[in-house]
mmCIF file of the N, C-alpha and C atoms, coordinates in Angstrom:
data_MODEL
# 
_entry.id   MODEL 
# 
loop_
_atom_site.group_PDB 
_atom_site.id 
_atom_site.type_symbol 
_atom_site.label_atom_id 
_atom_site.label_alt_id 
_atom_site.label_comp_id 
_atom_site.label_asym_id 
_atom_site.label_entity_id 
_atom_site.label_seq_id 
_atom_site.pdbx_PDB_ins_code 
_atom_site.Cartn_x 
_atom_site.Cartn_y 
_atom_site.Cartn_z 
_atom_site.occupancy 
_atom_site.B_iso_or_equiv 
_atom_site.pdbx_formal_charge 
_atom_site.auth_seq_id 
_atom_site.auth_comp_id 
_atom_site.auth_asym_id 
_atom_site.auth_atom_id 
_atom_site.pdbx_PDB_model_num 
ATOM 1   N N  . UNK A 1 1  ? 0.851   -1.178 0.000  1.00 0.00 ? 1  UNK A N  1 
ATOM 2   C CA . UNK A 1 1  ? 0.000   0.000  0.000  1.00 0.00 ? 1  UNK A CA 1 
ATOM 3   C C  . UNK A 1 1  ? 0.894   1.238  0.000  1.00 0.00 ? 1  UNK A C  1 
ATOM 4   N N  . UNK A 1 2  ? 0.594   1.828  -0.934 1.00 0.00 ? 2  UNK A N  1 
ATOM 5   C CA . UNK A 1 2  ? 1.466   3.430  -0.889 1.00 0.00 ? 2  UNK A CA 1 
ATOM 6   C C  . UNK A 1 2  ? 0.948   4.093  -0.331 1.00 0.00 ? 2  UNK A C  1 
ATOM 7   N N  . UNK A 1 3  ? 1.208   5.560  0.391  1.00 0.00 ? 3  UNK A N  1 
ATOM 8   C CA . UNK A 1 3  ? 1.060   6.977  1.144  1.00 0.00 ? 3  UNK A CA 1 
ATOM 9   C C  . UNK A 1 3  ? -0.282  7.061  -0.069 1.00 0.00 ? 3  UNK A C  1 
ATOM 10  N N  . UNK A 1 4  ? -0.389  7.307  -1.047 1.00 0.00 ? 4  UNK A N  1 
ATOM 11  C CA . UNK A 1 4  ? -1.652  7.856  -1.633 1.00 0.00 ? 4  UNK A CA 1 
ATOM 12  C C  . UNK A 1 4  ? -2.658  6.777  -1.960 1.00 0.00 ? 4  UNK A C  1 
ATOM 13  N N  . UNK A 1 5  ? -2.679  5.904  -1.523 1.00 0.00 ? 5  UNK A N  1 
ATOM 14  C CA . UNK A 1 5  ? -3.570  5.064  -0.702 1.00 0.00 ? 5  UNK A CA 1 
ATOM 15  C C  . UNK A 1 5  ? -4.421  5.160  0.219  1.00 0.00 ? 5  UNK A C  1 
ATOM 16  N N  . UNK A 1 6  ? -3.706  6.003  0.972  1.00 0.00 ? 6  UNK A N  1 
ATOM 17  C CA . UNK A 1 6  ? -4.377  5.827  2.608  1.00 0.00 ? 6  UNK A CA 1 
ATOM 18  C C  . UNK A 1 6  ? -4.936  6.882  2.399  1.00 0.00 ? 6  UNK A C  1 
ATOM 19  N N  . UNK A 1 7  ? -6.200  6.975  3.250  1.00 0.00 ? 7  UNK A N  1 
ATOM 20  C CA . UNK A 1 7  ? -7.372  7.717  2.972  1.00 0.00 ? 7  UNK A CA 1 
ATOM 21  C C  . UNK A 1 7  ? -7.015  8.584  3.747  1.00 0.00 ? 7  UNK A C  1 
ATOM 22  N N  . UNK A 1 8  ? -7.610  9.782  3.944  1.00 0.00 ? 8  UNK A N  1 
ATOM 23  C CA . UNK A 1 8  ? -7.373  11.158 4.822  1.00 0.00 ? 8  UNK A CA 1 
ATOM 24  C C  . UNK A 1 8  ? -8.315  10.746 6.224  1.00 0.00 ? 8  UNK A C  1 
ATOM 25  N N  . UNK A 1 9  ? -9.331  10.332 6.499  1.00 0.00 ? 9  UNK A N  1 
ATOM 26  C CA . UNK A 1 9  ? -9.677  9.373  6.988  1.00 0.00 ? 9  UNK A CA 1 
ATOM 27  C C  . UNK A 1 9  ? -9.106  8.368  8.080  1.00 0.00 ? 9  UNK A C  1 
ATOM 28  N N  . UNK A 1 10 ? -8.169  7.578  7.679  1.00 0.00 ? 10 UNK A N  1 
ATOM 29  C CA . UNK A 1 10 ? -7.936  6.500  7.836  1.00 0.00 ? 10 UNK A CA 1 
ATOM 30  C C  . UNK A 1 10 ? -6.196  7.375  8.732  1.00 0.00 ? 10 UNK A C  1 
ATOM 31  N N  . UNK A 1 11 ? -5.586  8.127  7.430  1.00 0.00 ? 11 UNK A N  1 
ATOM 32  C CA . UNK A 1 11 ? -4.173  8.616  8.412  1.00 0.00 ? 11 UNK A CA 1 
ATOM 33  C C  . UNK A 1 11 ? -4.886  9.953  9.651  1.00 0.00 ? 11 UNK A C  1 
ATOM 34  N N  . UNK A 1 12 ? -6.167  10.774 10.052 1.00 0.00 ? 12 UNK A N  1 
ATOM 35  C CA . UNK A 1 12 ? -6.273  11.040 11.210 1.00 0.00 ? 12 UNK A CA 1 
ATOM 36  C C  . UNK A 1 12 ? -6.573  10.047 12.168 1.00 0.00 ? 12 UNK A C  1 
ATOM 37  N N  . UNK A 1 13 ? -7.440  9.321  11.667 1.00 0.00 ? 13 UNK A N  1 
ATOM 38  C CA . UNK A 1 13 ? -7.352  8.433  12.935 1.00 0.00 ? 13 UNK A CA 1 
ATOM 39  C C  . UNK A 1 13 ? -6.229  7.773  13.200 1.00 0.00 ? 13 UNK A C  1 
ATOM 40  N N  . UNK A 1 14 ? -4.912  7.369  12.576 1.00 0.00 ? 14 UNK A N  1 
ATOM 41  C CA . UNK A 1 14 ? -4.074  6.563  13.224 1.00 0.00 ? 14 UNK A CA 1 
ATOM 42  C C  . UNK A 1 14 ? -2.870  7.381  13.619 1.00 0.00 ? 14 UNK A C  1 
ATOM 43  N N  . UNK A 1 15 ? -3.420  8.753  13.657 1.00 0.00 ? 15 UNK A N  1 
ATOM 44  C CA . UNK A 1 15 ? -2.482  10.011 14.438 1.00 0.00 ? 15 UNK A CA 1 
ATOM 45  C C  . UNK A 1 15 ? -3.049  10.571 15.680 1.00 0.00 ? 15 UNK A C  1 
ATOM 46  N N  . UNK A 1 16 ? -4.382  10.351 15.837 1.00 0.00 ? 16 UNK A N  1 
ATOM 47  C CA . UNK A 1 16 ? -5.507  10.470 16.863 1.00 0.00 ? 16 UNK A CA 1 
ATOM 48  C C  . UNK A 1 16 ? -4.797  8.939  17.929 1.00 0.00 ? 16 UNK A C  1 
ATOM 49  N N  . UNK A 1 17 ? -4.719  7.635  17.260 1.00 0.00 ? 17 UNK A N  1 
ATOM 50  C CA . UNK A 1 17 ? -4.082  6.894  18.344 1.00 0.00 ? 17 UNK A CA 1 
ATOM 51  C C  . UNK A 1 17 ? -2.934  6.845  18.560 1.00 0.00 ? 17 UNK A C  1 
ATOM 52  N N  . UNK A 1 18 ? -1.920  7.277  17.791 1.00 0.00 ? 18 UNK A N  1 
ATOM 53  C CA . UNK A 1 18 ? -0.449  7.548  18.182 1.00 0.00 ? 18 UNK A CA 1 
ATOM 54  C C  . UNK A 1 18 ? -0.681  8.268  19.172 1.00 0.00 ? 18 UNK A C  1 
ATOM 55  N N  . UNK A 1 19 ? -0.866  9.261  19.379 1.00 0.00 ? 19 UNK A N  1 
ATOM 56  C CA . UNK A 1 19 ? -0.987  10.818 19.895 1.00 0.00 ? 19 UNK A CA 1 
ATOM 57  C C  . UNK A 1 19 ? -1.932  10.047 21.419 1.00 0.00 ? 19 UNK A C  1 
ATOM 58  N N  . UNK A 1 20 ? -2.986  9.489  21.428 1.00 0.00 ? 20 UNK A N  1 
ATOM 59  C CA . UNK A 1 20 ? -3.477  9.435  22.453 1.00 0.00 ? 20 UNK A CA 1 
ATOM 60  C C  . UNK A 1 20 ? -2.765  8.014  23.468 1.00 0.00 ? 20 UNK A C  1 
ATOM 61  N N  . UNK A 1 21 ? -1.553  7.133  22.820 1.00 0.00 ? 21 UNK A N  1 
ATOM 62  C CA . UNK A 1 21 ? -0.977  6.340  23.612 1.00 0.00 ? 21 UNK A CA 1 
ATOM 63  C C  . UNK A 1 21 ? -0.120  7.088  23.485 1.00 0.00 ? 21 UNK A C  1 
ATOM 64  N N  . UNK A 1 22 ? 0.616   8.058  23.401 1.00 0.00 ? 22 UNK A N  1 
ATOM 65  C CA . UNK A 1 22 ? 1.590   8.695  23.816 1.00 0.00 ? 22 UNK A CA 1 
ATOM 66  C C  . UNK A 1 22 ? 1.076   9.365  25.056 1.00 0.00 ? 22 UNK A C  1 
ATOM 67  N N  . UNK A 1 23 ? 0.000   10.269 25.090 1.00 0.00 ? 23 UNK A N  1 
ATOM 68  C CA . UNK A 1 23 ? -0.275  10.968 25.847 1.00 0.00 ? 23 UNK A CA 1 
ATOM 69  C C  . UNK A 1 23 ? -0.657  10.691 27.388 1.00 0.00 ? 23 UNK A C  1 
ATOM 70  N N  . UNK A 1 24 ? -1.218  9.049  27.032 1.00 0.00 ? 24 UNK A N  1 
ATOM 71  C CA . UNK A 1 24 ? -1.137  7.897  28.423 1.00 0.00 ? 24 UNK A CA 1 
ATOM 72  C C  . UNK A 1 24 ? -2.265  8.752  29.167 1.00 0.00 ? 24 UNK A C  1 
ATOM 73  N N  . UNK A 1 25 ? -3.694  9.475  28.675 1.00 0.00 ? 25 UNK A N  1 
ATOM 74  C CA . UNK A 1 25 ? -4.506  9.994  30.123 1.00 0.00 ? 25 UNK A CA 1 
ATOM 75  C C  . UNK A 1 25 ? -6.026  9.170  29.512 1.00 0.00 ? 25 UNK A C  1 
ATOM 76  N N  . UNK A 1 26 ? -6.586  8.665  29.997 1.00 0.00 ? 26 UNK A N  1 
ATOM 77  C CA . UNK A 1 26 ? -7.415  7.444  30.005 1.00 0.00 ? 26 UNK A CA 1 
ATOM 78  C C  . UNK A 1 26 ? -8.452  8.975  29.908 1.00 0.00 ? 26 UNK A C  1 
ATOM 79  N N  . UNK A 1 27 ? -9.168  9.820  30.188 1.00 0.00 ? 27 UNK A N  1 
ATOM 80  C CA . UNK A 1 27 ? -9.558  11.189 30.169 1.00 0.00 ? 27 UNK A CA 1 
ATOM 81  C C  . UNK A 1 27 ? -10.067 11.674 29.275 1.00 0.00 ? 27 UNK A C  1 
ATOM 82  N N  . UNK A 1 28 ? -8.926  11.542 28.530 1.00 0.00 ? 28 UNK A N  1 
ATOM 83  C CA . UNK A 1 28 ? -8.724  12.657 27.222 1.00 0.00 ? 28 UNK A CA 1 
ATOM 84  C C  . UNK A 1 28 ? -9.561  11.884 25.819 1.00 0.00 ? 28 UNK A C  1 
ATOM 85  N N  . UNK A 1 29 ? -10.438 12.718 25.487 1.00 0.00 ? 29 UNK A N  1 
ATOM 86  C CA . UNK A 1 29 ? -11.272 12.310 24.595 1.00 0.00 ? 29 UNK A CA 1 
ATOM 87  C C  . UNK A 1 29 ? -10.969 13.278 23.115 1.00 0.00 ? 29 UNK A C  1 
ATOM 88  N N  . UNK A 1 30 ? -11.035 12.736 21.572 1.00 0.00 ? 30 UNK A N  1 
ATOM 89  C CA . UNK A 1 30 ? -11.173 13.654 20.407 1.00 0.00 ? 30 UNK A CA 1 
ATOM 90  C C  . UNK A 1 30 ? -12.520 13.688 19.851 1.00 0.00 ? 30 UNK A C  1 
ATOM 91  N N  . UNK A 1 31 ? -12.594 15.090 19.375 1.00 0.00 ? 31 UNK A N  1 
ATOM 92  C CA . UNK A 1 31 ? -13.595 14.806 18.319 1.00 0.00 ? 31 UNK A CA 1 
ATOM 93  C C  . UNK A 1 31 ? -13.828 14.119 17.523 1.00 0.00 ? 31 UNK A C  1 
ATOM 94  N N  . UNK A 1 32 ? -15.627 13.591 17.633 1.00 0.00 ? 32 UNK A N  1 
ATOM 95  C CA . UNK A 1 32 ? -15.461 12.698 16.338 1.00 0.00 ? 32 UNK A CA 1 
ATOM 96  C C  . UNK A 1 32 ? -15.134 12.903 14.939 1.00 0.00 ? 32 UNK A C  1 
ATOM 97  N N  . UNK A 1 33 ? -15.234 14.308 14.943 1.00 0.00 ? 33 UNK A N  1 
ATOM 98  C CA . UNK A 1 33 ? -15.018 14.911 13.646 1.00 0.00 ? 33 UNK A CA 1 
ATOM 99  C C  . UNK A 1 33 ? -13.961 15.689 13.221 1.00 0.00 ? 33 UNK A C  1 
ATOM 100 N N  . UNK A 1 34 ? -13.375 15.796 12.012 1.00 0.00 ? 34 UNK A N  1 
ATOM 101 C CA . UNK A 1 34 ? -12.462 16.630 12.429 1.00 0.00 ? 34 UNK A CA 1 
ATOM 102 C C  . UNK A 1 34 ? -12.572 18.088 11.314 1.00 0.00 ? 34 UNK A C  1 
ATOM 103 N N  . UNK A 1 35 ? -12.061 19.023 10.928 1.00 0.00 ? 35 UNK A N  1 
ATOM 104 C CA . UNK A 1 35 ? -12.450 19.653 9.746  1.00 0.00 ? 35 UNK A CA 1 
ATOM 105 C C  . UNK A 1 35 ? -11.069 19.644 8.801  1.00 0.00 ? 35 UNK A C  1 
ATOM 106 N N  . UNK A 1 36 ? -11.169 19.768 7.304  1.00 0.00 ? 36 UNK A N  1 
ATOM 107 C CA . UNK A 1 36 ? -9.684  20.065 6.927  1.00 0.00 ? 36 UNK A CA 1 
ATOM 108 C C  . UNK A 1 36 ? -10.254 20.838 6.302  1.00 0.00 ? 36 UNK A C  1 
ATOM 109 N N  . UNK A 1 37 ? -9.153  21.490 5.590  1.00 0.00 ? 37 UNK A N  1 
ATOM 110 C CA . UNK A 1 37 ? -8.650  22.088 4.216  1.00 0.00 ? 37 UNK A CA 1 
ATOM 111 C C  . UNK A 1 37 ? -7.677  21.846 3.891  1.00 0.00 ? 37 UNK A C  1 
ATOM 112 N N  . UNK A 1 38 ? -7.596  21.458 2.359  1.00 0.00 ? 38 UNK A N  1 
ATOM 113 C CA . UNK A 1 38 ? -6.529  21.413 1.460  1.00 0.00 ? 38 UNK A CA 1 
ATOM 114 C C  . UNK A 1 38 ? -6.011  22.524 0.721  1.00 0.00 ? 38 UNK A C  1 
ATOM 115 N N  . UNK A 1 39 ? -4.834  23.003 1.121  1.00 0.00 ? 39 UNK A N  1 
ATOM 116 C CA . UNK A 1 39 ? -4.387  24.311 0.334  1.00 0.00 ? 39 UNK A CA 1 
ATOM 117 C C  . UNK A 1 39 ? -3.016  24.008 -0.553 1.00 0.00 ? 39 UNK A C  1 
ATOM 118 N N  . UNK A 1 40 ? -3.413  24.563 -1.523 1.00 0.00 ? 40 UNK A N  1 
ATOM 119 C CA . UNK A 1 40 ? -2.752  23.730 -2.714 1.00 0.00 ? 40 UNK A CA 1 
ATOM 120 C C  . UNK A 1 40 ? -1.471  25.258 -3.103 1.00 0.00 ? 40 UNK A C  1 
ATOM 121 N N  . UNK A 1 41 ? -1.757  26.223 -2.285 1.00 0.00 ? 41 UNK A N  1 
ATOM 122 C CA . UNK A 1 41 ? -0.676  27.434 -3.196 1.00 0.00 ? 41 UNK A CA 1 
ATOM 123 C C  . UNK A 1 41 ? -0.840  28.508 -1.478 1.00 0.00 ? 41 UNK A C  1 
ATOM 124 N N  . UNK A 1 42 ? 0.321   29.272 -2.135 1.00 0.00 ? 42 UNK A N  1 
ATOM 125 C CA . UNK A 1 42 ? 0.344   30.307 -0.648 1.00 0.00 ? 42 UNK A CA 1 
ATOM 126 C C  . UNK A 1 42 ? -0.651  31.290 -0.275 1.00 0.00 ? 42 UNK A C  1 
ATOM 127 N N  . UNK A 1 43 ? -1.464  31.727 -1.959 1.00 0.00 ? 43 UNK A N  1 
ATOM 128 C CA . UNK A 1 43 ? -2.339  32.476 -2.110 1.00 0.00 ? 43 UNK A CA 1 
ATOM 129 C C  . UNK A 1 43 ? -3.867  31.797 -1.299 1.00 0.00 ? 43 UNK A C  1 
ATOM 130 N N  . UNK A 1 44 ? -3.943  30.492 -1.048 1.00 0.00 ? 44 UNK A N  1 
ATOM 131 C CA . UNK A 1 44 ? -5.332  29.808 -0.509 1.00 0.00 ? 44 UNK A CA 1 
ATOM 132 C C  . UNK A 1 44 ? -4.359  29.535 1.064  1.00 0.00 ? 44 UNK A C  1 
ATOM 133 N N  . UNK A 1 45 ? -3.247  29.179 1.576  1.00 0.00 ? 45 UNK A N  1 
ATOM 134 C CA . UNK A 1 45 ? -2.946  29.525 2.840  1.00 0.00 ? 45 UNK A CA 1 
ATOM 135 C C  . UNK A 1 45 ? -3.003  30.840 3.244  1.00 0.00 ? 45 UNK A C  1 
ATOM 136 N N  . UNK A 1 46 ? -2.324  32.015 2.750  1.00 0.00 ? 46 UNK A N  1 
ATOM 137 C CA . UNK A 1 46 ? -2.745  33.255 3.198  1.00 0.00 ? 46 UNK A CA 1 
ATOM 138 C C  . UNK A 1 46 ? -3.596  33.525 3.720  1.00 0.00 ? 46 UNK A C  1 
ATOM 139 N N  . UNK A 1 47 ? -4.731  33.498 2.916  1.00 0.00 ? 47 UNK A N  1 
ATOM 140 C CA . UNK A 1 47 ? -6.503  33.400 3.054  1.00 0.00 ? 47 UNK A CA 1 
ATOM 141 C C  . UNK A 1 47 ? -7.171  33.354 4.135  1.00 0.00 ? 47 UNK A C  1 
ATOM 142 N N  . UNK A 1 48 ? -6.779  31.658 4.390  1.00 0.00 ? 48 UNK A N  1 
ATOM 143 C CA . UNK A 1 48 ? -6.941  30.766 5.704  1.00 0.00 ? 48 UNK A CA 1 
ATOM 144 C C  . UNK A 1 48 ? -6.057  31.858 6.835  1.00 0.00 ? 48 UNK A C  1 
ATOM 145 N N  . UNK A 1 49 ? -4.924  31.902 6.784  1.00 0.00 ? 49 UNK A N  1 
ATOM 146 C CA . UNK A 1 49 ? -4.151  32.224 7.882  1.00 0.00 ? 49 UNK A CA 1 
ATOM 147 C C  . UNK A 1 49 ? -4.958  33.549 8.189  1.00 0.00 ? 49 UNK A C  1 
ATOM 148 N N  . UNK A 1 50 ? -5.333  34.272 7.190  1.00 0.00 ? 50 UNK A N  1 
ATOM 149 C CA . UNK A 1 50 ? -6.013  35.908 7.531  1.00 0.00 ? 50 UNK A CA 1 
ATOM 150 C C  . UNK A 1 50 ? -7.042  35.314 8.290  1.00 0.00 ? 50 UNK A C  1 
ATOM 151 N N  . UNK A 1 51 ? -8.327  34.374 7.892  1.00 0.00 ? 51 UNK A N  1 
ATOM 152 C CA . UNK A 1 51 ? -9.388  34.281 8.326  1.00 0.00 ? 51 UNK A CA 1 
ATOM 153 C C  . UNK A 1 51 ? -8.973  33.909 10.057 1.00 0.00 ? 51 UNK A C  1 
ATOM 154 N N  . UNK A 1 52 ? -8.167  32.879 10.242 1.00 0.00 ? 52 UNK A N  1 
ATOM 155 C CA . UNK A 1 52 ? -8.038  32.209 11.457 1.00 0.00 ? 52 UNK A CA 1 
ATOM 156 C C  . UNK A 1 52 ? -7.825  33.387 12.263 1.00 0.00 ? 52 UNK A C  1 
ATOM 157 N N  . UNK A 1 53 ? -6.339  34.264 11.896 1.00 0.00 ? 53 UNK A N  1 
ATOM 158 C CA . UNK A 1 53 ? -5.773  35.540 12.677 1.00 0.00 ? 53 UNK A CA 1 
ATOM 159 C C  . UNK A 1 53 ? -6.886  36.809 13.227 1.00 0.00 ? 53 UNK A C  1 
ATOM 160 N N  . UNK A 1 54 ? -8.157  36.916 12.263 1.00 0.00 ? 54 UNK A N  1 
ATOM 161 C CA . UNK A 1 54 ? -9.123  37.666 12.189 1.00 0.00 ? 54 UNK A CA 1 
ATOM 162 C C  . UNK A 1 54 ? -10.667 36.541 13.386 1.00 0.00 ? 54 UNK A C  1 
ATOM 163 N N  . UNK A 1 55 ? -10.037 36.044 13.739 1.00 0.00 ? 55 UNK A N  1 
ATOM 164 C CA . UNK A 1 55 ? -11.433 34.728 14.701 1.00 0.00 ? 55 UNK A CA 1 
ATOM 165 C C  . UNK A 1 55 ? -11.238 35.683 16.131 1.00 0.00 ? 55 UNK A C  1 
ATOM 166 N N  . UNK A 1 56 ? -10.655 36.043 16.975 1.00 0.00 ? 56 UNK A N  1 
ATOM 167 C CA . UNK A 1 56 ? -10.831 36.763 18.426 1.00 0.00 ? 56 UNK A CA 1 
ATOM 168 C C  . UNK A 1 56 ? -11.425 38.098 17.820 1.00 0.00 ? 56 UNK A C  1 
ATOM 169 N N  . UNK A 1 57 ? -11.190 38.841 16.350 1.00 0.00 ? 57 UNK A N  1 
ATOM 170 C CA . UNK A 1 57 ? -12.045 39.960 15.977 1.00 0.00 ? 57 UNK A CA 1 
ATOM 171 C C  . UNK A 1 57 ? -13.597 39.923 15.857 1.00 0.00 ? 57 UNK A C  1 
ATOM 172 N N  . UNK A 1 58 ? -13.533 38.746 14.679 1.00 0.00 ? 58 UNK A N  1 
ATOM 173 C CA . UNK A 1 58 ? -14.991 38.204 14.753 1.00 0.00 ? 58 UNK A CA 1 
ATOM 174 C C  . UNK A 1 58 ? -15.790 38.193 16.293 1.00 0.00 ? 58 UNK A C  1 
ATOM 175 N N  . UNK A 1 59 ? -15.387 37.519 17.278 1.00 0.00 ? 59 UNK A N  1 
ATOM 176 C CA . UNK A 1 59 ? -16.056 37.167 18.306 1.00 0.00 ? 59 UNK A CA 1 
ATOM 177 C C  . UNK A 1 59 ? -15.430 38.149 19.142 1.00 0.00 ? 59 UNK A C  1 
ATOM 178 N N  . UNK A 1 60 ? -15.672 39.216 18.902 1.00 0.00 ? 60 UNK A N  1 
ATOM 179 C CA . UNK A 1 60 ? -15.614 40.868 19.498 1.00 0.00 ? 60 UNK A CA 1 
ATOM 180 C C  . UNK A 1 60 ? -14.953 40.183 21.205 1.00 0.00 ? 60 UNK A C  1 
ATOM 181 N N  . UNK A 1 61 ? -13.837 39.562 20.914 1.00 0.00 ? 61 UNK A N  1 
ATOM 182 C CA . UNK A 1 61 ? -12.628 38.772 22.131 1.00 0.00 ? 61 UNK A CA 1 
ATOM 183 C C  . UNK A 1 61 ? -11.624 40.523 22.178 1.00 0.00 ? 61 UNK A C  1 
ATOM 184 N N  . UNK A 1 62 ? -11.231 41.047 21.343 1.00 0.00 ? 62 UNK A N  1 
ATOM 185 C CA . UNK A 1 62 ? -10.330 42.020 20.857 1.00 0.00 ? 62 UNK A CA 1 
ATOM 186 C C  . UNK A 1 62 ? -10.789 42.959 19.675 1.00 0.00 ? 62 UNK A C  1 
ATOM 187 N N  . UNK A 1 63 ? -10.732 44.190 19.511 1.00 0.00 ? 63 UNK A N  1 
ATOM 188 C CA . UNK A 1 63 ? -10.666 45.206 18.303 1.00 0.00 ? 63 UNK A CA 1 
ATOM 189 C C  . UNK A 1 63 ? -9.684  45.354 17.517 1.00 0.00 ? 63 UNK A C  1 
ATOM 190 N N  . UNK A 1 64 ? -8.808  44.829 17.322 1.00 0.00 ? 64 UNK A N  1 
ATOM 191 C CA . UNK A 1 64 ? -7.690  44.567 16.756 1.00 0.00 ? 64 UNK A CA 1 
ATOM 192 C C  . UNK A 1 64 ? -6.782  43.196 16.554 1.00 0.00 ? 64 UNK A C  1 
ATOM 193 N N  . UNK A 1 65 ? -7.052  42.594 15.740 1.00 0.00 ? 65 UNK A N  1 
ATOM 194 C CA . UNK A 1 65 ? -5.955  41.277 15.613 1.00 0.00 ? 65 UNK A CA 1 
ATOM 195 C C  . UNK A 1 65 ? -4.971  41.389 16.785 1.00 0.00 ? 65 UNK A C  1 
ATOM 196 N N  . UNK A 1 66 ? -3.945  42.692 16.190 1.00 0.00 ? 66 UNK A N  1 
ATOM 197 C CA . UNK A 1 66 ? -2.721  42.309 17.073 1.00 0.00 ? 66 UNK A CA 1 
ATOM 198 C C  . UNK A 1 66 ? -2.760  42.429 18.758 1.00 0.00 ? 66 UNK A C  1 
ATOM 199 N N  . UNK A 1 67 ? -4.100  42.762 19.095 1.00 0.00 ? 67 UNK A N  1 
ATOM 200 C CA . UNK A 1 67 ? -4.445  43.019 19.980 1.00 0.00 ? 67 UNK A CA 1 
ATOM 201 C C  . UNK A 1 67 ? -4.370  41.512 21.202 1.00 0.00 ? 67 UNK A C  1 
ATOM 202 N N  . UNK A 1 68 ? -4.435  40.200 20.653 1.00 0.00 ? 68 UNK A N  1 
ATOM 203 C CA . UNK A 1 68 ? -4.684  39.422 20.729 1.00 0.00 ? 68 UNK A CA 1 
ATOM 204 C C  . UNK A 1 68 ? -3.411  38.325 21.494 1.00 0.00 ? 68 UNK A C  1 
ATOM 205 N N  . UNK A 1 69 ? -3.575  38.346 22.477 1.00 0.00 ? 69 UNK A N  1 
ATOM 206 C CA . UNK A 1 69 ? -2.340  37.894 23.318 1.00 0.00 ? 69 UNK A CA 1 
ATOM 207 C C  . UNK A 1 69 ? -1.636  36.222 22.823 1.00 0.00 ? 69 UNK A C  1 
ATOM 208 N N  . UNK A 1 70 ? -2.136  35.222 21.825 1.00 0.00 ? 70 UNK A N  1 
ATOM 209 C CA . UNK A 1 70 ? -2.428  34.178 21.916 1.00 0.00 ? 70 UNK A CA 1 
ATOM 210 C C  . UNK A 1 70 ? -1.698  34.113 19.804 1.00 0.00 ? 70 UNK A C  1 
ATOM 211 N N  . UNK A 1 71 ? -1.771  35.304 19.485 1.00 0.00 ? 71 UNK A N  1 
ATOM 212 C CA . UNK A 1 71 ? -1.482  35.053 18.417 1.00 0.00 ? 71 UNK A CA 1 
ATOM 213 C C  . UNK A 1 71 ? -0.456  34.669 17.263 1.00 0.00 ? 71 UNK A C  1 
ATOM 214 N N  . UNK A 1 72 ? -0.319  34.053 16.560 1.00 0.00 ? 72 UNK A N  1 
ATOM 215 C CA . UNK A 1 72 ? 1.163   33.500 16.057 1.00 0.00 ? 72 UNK A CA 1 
ATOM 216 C C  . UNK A 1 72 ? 1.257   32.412 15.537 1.00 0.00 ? 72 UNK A C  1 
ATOM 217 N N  . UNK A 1 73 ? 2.505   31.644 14.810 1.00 0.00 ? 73 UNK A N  1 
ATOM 218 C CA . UNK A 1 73 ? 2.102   30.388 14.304 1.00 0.00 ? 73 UNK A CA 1 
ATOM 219 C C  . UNK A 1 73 ? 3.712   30.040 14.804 1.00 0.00 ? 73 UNK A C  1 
ATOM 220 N N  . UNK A 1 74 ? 3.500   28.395 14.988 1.00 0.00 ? 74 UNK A N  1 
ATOM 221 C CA . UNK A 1 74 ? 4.207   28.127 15.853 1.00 0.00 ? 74 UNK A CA 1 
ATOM 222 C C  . UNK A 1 74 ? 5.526   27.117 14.759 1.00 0.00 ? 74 UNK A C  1 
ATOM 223 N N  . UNK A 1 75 ? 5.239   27.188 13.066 1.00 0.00 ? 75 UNK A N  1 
ATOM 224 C CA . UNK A 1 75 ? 6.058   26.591 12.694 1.00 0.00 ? 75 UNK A CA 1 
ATOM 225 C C  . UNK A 1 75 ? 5.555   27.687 10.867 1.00 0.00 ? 75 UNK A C  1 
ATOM 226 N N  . UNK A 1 76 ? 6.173   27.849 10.490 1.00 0.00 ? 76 UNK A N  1 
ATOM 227 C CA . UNK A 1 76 ? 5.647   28.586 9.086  1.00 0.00 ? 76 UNK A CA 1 
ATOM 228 C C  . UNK A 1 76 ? 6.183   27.322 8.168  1.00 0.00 ? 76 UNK A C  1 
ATOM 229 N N  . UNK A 1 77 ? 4.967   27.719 7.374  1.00 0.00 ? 77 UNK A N  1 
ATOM 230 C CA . UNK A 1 77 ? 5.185   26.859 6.035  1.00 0.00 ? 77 UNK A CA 1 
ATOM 231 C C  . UNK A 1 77 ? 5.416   27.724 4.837  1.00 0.00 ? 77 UNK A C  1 
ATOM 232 N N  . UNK A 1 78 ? 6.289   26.691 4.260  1.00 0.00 ? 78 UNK A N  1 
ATOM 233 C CA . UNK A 1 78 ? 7.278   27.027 3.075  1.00 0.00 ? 78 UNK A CA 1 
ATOM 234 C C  . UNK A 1 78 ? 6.486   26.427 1.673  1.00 0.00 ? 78 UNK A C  1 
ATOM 235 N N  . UNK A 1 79 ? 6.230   27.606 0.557  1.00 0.00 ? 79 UNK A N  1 
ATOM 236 C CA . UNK A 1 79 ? 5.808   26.609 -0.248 1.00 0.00 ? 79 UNK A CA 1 
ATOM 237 C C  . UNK A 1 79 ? 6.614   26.993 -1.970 1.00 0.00 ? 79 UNK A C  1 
ATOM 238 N N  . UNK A 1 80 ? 7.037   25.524 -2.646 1.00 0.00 ? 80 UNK A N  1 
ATOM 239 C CA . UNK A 1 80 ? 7.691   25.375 -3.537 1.00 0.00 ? 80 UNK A CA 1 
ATOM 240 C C  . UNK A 1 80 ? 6.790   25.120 -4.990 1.00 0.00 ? 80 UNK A C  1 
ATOM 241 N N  . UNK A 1 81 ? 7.443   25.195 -5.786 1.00 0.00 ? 81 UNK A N  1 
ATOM 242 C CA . UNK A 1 81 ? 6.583   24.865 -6.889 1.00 0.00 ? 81 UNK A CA 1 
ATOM 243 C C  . UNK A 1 81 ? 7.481   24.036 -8.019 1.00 0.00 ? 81 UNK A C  1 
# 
């Protein structure tokens, strides 16, 4: 079976049980669901990254993005063509 085989599906859930026998807390529960997006260019990540950065504005949390104590990304992605 090759990597483009495996269903999108099939590789969260077997990162959902890596992740939860690592984590060892009998507790800790995931959603059953999960959401994606596929972003295929920097111009459809941008997008996303604006919308996410703009979520404590939406829900009047802050008047200003940068206002927002919590904000940032914790690994940037690089994209090639």
């Amino acid at each position: 079976m090759t990597a483009s085989e495996i269903s999108y599906e099939n590789w969260v859930q077997y990162w959902k049980s890596l992740f939860s026998k690592r984590l060892q807390n009998k507790g800790f529960r995931w959603q059953s669901n999960h959401w994606d997006r596929r972003m295929r260019n920097e111009e459809q990540y941008e997008e996303k990254w604006m919308y996410v950065t703009n979520n404590p504005v939406r829900h009047a949390l802050v008047d200003d993005h940068e206002k927002w104590p919590y904000r940032g990304e914790l690994h940037p992605l690089y994209w090639t063509v």
